[in-house]
PyMOL Python script that loads the backbone (N, CA, C, O; Angstrom):
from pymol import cmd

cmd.read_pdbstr("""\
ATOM      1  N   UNK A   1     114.795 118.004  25.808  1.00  0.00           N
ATOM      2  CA  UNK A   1     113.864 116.989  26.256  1.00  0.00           C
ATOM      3  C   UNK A   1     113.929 115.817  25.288  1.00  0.00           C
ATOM      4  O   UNK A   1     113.709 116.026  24.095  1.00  0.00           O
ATOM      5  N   UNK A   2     114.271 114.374  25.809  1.00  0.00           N
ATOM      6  CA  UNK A   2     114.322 113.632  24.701  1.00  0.00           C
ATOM      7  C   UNK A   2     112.423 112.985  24.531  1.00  0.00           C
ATOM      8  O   UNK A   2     111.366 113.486  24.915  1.00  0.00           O
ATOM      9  N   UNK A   3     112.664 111.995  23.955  1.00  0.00           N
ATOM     10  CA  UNK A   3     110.931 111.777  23.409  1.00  0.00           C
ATOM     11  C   UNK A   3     110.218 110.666  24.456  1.00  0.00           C
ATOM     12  O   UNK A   3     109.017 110.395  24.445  1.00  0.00           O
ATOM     13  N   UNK A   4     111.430 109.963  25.553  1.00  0.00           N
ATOM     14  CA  UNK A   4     110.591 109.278  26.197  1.00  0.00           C
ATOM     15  C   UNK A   4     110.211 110.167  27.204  1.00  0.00           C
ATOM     16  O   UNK A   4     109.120 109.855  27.681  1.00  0.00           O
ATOM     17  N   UNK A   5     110.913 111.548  27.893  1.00  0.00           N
ATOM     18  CA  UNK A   5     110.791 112.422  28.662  1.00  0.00           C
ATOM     19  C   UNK A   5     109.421 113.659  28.391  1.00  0.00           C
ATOM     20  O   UNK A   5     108.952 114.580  29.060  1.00  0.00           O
ATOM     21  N   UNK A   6     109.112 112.994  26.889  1.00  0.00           N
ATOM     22  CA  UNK A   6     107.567 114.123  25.981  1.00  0.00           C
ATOM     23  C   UNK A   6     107.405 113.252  26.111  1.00  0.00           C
ATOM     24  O   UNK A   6     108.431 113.335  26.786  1.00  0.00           O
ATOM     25  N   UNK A   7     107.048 112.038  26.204  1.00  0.00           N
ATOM     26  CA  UNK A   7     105.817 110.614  26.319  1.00  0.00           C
ATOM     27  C   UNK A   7     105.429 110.804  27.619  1.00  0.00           C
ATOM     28  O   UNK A   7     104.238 110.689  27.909  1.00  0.00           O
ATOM     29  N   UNK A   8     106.121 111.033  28.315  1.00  0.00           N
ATOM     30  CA  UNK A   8     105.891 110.476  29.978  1.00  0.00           C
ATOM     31  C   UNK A   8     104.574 111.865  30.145  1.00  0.00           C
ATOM     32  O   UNK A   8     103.402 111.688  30.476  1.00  0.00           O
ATOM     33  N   UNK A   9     105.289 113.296  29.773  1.00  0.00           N
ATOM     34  CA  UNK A   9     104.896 114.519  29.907  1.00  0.00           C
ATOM     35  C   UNK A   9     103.546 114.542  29.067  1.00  0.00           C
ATOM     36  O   UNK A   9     102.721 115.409  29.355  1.00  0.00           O
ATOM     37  N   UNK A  10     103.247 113.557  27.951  1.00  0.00           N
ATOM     38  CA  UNK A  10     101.725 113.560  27.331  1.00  0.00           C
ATOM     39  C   UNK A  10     101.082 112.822  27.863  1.00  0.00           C
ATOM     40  O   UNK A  10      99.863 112.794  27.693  1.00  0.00           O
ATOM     41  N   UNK A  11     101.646 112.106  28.568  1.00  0.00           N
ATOM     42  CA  UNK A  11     100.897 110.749  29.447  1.00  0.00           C
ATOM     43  C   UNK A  11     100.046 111.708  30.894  1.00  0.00           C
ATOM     44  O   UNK A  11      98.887 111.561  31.283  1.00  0.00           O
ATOM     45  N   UNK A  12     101.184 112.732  31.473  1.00  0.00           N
ATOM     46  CA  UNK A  12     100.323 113.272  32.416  1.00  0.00           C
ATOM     47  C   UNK A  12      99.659 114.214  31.910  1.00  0.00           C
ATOM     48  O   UNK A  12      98.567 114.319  32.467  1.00  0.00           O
ATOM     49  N   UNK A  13      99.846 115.040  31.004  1.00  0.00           N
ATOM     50  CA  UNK A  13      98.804 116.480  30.600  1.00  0.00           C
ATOM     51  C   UNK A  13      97.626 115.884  29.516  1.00  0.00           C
ATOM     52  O   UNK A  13      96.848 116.724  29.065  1.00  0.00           O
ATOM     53  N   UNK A  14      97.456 114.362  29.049  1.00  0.00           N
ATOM     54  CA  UNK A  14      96.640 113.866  28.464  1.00  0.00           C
ATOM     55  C   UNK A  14      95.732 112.830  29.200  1.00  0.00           C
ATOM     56  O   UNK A  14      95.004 112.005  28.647  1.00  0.00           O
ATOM     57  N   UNK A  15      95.879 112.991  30.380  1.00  0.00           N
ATOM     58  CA  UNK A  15      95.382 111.394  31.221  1.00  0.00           C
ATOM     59  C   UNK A  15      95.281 110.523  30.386  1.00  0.00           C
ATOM     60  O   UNK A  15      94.183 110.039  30.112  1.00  0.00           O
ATOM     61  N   UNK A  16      96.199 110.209  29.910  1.00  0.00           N
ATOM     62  CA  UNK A  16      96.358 109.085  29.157  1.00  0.00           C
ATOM     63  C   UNK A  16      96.504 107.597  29.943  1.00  0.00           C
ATOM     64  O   UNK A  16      97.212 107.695  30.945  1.00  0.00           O
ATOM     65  N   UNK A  17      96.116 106.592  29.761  1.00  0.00           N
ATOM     66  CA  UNK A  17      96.069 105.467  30.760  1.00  0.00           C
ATOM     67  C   UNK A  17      97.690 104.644  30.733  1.00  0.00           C
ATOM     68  O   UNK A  17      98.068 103.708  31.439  1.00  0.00           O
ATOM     69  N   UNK A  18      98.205 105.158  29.983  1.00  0.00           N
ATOM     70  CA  UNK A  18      99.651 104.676  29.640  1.00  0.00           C
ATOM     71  C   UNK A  18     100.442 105.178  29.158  1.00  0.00           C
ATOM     72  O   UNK A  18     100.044 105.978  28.310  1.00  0.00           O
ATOM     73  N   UNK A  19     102.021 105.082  29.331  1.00  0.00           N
ATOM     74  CA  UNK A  19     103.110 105.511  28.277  1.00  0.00           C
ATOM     75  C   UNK A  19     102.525 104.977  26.821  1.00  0.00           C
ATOM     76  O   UNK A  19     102.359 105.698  25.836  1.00  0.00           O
ATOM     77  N   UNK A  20     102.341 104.039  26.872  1.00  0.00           N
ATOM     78  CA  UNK A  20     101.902 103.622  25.501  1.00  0.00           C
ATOM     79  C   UNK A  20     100.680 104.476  24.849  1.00  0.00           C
ATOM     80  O   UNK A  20     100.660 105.053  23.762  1.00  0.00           O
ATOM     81  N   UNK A  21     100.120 104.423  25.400  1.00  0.00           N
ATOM     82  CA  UNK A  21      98.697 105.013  24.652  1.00  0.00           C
ATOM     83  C   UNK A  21      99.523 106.466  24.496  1.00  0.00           C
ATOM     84  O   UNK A  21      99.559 106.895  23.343  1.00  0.00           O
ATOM     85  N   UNK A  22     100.188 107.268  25.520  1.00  0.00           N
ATOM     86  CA  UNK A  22     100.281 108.527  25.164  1.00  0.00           C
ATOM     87  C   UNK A  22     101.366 108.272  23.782  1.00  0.00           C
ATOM     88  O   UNK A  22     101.149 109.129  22.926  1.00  0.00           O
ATOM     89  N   UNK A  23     102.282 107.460  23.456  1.00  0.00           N
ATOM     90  CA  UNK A  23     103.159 107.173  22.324  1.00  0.00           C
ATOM     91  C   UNK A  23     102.490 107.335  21.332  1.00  0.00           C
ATOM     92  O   UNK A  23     102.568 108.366  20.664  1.00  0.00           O
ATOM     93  N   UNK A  24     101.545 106.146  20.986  1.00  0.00           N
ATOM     94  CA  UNK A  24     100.370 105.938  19.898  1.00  0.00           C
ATOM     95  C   UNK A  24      99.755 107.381  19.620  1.00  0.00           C
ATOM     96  O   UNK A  24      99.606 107.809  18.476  1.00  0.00           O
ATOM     97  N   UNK A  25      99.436 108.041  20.683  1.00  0.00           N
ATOM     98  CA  UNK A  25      98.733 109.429  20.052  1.00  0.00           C
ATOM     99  C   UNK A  25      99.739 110.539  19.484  1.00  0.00           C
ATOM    100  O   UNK A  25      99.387 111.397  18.674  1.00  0.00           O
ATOM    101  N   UNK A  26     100.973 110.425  19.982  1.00  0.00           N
ATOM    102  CA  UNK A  26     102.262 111.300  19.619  1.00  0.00           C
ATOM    103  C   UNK A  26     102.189 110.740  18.096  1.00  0.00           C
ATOM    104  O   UNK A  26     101.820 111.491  17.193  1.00  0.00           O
ATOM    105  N   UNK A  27     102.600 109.227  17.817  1.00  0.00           N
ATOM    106  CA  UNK A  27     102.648 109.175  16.687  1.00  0.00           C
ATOM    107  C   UNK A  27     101.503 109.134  15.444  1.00  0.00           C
ATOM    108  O   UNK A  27     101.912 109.242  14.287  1.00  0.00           O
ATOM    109  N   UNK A  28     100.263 108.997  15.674  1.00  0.00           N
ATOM    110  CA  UNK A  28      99.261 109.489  15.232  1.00  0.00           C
ATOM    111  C   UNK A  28      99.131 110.757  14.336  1.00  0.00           C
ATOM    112  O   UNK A  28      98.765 110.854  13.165  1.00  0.00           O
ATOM    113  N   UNK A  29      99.614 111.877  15.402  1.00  0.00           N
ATOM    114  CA  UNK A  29      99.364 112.798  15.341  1.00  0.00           C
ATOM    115  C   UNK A  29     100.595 113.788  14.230  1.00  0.00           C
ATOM    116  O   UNK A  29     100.507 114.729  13.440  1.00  0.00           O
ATOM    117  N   UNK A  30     101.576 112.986  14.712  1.00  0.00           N
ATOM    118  CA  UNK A  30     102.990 113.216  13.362  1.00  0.00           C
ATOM    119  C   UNK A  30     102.987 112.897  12.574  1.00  0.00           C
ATOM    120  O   UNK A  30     103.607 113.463  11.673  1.00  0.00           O
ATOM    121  N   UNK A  31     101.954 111.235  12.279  1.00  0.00           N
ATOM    122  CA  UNK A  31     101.887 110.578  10.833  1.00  0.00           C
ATOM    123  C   UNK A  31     100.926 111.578  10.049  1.00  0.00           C
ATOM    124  O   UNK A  31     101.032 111.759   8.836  1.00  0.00           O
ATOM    125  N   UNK A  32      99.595 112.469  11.175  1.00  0.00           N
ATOM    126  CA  UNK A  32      98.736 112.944   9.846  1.00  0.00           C
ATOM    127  C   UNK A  32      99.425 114.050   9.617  1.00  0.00           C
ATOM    128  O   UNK A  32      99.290 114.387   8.441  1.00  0.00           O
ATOM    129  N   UNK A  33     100.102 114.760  10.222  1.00  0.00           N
ATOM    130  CA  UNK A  33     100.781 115.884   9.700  1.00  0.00           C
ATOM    131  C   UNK A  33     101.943 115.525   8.945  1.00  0.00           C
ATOM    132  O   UNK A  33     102.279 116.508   8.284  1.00  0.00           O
ATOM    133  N   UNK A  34     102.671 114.596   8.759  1.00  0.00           N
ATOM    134  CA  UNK A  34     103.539 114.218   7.705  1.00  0.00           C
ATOM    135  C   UNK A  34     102.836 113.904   6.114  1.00  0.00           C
ATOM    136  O   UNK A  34     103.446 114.060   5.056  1.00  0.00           O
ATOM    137  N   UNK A  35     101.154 113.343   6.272  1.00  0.00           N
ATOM    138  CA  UNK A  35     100.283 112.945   5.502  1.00  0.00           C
ATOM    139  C   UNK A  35      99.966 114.795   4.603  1.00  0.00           C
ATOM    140  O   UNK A  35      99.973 115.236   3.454  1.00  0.00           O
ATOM    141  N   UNK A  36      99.738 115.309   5.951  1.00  0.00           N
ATOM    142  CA  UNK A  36      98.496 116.691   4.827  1.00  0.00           C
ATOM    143  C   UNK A  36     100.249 117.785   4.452  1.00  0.00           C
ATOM    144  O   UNK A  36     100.114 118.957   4.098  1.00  0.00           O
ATOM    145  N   UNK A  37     101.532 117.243   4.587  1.00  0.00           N
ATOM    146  CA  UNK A  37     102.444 118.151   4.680  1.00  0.00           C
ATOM    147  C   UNK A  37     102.495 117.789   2.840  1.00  0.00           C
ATOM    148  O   UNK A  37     102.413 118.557   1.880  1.00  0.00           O
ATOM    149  N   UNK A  38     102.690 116.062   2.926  1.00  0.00           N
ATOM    150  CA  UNK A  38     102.553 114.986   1.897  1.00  0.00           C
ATOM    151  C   UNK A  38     102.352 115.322   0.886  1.00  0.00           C
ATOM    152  O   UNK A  38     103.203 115.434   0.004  1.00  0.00           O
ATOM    153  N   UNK A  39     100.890 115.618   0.760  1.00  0.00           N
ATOM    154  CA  UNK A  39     100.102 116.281  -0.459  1.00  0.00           C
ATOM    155  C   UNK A  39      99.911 117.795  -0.654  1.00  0.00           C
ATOM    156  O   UNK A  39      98.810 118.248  -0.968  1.00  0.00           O
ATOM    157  N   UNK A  40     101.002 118.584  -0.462  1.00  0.00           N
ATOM    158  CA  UNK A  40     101.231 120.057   0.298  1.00  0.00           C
ATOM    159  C   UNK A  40     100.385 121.024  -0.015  1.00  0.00           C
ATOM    160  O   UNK A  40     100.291 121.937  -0.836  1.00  0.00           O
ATOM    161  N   UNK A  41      99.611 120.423   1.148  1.00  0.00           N
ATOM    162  CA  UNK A  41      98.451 121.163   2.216  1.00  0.00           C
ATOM    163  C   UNK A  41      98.568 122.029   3.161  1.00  0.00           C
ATOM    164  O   UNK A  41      99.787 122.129   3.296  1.00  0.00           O
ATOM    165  N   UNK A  42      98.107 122.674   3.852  1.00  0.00           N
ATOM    166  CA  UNK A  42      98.452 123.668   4.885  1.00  0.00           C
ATOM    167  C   UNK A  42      98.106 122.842   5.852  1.00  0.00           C
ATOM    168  O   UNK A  42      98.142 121.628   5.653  1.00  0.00           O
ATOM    169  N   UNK A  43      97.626 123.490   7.335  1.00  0.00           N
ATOM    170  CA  UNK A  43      97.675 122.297   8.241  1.00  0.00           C
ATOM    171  C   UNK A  43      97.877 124.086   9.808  1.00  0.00           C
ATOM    172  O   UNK A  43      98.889 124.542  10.341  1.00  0.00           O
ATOM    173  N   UNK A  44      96.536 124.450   9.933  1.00  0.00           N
ATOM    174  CA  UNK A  44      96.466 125.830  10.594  1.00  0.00           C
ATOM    175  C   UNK A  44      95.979 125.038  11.980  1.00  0.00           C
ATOM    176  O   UNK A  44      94.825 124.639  11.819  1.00  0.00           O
ATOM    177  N   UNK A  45      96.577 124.648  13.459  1.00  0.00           N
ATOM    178  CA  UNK A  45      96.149 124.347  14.653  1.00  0.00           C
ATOM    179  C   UNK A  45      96.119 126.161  15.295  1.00  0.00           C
ATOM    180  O   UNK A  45      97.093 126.603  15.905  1.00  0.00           O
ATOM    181  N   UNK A  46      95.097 126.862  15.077  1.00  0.00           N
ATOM    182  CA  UNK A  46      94.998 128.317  15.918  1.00  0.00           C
ATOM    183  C   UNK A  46      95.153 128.195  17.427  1.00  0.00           C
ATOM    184  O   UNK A  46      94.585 127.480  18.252  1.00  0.00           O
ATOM    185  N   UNK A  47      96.338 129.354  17.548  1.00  0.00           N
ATOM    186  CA  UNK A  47      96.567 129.313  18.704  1.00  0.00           C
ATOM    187  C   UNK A  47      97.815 128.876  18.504  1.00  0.00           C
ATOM    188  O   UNK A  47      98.660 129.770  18.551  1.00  0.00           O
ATOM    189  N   UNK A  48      98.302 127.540  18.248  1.00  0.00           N
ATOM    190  CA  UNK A  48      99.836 127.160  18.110  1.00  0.00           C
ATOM    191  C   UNK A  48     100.393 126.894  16.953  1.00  0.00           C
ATOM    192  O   UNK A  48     101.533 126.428  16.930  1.00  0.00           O
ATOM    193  N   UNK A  49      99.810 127.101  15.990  1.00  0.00           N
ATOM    194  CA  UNK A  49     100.705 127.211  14.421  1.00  0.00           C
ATOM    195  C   UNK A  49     100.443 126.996  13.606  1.00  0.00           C
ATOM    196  O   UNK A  49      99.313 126.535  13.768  1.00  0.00           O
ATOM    197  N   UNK A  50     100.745 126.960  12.296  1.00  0.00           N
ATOM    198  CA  UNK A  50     100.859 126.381  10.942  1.00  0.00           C
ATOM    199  C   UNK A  50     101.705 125.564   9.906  1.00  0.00           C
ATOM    200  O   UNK A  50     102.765 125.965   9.427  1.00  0.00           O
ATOM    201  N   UNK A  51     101.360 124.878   9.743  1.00  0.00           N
ATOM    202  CA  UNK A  51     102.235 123.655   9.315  1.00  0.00           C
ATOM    203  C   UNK A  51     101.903 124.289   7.769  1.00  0.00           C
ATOM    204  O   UNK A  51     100.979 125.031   7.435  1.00  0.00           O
ATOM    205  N   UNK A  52     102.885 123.779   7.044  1.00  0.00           N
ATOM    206  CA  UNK A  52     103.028 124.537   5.547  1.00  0.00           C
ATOM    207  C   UNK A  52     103.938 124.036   4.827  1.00  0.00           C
ATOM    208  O   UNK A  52     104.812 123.474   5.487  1.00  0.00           O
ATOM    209  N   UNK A  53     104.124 124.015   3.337  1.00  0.00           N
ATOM    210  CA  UNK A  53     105.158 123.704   2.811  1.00  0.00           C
ATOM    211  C   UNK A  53     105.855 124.728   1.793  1.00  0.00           C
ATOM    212  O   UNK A  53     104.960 125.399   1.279  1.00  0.00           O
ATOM    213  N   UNK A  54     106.782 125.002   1.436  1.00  0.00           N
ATOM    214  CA  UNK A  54     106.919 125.963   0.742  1.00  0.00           C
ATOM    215  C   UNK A  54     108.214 125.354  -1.044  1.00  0.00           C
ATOM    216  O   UNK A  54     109.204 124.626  -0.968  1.00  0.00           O
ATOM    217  N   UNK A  55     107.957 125.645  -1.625  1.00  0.00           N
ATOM    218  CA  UNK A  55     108.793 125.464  -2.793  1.00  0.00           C
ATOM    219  C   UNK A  55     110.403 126.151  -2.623  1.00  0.00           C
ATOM    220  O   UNK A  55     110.518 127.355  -2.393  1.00  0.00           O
ATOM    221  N   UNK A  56     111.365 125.434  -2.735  1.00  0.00           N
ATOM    222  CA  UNK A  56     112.340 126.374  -2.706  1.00  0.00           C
ATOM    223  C   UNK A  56     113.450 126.474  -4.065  1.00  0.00           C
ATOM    224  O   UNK A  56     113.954 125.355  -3.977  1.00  0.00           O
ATOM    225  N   UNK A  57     113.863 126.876  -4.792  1.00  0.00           N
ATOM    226  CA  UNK A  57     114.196 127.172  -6.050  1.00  0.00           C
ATOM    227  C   UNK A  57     115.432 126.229  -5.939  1.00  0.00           C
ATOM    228  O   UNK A  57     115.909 125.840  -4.873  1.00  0.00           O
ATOM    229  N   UNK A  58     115.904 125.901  -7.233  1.00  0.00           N
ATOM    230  CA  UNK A  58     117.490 125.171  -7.493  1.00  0.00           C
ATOM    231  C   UNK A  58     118.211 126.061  -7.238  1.00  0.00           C
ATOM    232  O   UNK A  58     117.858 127.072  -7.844  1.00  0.00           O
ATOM    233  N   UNK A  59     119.227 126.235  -6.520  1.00  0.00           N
ATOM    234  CA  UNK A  59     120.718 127.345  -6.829  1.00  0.00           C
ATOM    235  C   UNK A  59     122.128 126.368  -7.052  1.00  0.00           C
ATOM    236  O   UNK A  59     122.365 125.165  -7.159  1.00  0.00           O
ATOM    237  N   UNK A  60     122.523 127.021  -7.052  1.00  0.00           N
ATOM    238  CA  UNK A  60     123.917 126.489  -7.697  1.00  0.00           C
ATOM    239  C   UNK A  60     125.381 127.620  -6.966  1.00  0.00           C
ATOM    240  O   UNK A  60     125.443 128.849  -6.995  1.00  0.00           O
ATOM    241  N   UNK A  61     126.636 126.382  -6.227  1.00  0.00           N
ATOM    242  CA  UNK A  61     127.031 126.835  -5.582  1.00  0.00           C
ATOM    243  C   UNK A  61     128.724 126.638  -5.890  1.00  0.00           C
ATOM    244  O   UNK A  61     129.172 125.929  -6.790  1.00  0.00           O
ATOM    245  N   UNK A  62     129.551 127.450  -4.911  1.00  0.00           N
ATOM    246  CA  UNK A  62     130.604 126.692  -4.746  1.00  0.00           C
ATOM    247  C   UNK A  62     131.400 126.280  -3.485  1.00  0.00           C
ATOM    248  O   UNK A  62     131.454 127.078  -2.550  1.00  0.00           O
ATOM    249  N   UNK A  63     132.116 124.899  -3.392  1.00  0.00           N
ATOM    250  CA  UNK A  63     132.311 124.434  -1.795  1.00  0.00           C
ATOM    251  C   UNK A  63     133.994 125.646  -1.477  1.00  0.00           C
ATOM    252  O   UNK A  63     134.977 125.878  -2.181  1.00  0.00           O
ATOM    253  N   UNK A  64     133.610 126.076  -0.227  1.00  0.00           N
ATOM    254  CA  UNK A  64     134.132 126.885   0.652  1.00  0.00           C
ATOM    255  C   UNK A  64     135.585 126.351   0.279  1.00  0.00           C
ATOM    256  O   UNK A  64     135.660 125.123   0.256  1.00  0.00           O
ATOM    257  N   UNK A  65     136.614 126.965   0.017  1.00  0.00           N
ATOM    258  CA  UNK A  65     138.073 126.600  -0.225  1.00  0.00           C
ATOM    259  C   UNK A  65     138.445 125.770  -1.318  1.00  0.00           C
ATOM    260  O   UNK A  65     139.485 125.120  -1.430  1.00  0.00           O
ATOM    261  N   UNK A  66     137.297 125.873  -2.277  1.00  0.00           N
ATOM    262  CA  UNK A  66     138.091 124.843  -3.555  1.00  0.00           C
ATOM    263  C   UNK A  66     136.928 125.225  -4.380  1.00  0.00           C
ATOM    264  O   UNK A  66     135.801 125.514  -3.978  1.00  0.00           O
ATOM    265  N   UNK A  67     137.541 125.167  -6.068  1.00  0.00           N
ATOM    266  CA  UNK A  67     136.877 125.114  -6.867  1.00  0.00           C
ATOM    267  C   UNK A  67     135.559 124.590  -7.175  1.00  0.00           C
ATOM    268  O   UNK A  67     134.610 125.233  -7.624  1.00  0.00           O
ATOM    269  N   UNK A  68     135.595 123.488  -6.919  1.00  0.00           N
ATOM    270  CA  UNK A  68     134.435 122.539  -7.089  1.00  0.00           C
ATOM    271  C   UNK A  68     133.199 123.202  -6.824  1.00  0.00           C
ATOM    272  O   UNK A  68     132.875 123.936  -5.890  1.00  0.00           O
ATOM    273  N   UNK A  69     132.454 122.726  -8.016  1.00  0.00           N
ATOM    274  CA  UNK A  69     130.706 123.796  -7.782  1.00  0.00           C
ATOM    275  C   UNK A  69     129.820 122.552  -7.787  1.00  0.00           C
ATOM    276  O   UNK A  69     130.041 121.498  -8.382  1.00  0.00           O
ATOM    277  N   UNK A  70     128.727 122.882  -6.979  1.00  0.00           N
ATOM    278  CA  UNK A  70     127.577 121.509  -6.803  1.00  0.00           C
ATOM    279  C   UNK A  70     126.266 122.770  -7.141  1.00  0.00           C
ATOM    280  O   UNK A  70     126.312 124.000  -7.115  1.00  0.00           O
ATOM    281  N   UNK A  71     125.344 121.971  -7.399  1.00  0.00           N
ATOM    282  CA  UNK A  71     123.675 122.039  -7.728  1.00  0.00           C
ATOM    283  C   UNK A  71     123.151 121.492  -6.959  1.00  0.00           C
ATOM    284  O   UNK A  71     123.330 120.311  -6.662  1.00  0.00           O
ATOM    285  N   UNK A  72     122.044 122.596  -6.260  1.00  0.00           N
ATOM    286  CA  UNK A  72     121.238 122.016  -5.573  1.00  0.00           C
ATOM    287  C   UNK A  72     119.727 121.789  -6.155  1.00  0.00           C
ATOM    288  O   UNK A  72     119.280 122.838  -6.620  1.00  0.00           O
ATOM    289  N   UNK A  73     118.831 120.682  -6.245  1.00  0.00           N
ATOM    290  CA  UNK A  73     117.677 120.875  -7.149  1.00  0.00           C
ATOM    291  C   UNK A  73     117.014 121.384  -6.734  1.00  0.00           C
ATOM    292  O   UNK A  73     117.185 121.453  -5.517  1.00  0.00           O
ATOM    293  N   UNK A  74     115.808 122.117  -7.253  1.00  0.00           N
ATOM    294  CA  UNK A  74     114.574 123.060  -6.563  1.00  0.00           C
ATOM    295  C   UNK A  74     114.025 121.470  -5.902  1.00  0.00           C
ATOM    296  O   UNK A  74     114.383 120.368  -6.318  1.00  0.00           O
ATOM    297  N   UNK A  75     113.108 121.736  -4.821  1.00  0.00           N
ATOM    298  CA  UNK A  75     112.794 120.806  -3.956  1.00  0.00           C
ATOM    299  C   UNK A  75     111.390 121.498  -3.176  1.00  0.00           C
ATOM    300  O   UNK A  75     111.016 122.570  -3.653  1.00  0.00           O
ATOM    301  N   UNK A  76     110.610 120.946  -2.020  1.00  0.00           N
ATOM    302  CA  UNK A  76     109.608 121.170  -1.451  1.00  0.00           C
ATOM    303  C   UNK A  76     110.087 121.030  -0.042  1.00  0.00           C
ATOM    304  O   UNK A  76     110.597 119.956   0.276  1.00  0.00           O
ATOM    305  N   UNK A  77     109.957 122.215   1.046  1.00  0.00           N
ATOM    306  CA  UNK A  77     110.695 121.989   2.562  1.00  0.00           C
ATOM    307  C   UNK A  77     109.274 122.064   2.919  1.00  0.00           C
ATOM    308  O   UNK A  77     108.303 122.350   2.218  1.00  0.00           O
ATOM    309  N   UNK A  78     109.346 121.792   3.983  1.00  0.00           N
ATOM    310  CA  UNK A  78     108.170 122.120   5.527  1.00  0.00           C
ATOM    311  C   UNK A  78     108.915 122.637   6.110  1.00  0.00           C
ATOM    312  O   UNK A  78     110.108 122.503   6.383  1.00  0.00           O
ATOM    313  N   UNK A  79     107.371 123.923   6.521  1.00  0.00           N
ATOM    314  CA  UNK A  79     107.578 124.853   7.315  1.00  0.00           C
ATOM    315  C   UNK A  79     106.829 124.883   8.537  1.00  0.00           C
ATOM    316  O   UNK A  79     105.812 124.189   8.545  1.00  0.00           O
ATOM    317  N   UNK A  80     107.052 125.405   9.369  1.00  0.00           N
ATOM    318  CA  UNK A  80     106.432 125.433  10.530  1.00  0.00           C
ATOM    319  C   UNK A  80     106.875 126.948  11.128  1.00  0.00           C
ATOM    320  O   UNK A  80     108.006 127.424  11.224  1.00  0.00           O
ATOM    321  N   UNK A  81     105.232 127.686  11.588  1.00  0.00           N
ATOM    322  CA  UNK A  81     105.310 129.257  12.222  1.00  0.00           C
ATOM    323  C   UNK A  81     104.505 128.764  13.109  1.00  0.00           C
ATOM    324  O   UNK A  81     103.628 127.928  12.891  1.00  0.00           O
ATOM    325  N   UNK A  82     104.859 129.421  14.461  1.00  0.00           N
ATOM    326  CA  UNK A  82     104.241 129.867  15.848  1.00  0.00           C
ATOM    327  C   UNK A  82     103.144 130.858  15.556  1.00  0.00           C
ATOM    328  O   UNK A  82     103.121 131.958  15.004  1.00  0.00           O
ATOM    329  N   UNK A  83     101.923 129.808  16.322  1.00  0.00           N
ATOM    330  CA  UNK A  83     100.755 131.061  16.554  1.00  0.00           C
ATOM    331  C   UNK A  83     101.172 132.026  17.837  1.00  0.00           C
ATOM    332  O   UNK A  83     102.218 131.868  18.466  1.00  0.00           O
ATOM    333  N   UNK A  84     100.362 132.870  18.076  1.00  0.00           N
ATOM    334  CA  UNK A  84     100.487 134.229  18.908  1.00  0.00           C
ATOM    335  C   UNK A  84     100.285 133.492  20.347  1.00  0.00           C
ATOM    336  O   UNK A  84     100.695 134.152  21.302  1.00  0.00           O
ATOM    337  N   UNK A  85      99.849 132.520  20.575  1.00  0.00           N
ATOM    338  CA  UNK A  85      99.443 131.806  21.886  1.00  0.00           C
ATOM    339  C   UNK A  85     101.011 131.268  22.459  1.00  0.00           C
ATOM    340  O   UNK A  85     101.418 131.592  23.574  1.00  0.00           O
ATOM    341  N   UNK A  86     101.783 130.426  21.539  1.00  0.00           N
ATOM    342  CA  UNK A  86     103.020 129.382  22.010  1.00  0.00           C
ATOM    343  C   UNK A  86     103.610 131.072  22.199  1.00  0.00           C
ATOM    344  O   UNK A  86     103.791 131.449  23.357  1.00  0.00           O
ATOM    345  N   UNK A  87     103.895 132.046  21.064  1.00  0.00           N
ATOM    346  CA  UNK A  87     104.765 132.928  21.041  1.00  0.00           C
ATOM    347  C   UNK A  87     105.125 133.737  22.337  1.00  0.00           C
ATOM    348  O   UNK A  87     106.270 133.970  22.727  1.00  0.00           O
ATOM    349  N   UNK A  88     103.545 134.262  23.148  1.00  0.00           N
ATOM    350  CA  UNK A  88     103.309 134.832  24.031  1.00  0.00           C
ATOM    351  C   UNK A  88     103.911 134.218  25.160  1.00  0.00           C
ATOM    352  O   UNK A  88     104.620 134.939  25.862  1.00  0.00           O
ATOM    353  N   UNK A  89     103.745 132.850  25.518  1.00  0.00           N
ATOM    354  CA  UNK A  89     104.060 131.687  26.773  1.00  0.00           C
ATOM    355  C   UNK A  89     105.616 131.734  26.389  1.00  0.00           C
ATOM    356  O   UNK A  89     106.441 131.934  27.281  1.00  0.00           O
ATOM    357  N   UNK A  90     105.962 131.575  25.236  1.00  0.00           N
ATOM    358  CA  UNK A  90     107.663 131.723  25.413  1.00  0.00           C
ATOM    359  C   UNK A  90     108.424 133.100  26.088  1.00  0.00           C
ATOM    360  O   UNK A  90     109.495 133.148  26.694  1.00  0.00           O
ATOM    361  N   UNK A  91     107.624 134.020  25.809  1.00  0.00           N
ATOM    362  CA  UNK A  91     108.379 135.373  26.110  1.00  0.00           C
ATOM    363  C   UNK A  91     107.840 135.283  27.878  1.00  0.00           C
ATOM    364  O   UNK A  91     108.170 136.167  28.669  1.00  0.00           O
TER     365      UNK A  91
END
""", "prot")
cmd.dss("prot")
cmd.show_as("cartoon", "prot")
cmd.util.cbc("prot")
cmd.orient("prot")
């Protein structure tokens, strides 16, 4: 599904009065979760998931068919788990 094909699709399951307005709330809604991911916060919508961040350690590697070794630095990912509600509707 590309994102004007989820605009159109929030526009009807949101009665939203416009493509636009349903856009504005899509992006709204990604900026505060990019915000509480930001200051790494949790971020629990029950029912459809948890937004999270997790620490992931430095390792240190080597590239596939040659000597050469690279470092990767420890860093901070986002995570994202399915509540029991999305999980259930998928199966």
């Amino acid at each position: 599904m590309t994102k004007a094909e989820f605009v159109e699709l929030m526009q009807k399951n949101g009665n939203f009065e416009s493509k636009a307005a349903a856009e504005r709330a899509i992006k709204a809604f990604t900026d505060s979760i990019t915000s509480v991911l930001a200051k790494k916060d949790s971020l629990t919508l029950v029912g459809f998931g948890t937004f999270s961040t997790a620490k992931v350690a430095a390792k240190s590697g080597t590239v596939p068919g040659t000597t050469k070794t690279y470092t990767k630095p420890a860093h901070t990912a986002p995570k994202f788990k399915f509540g029991k509600t999305v999980k259930d509707a998928v199966n």
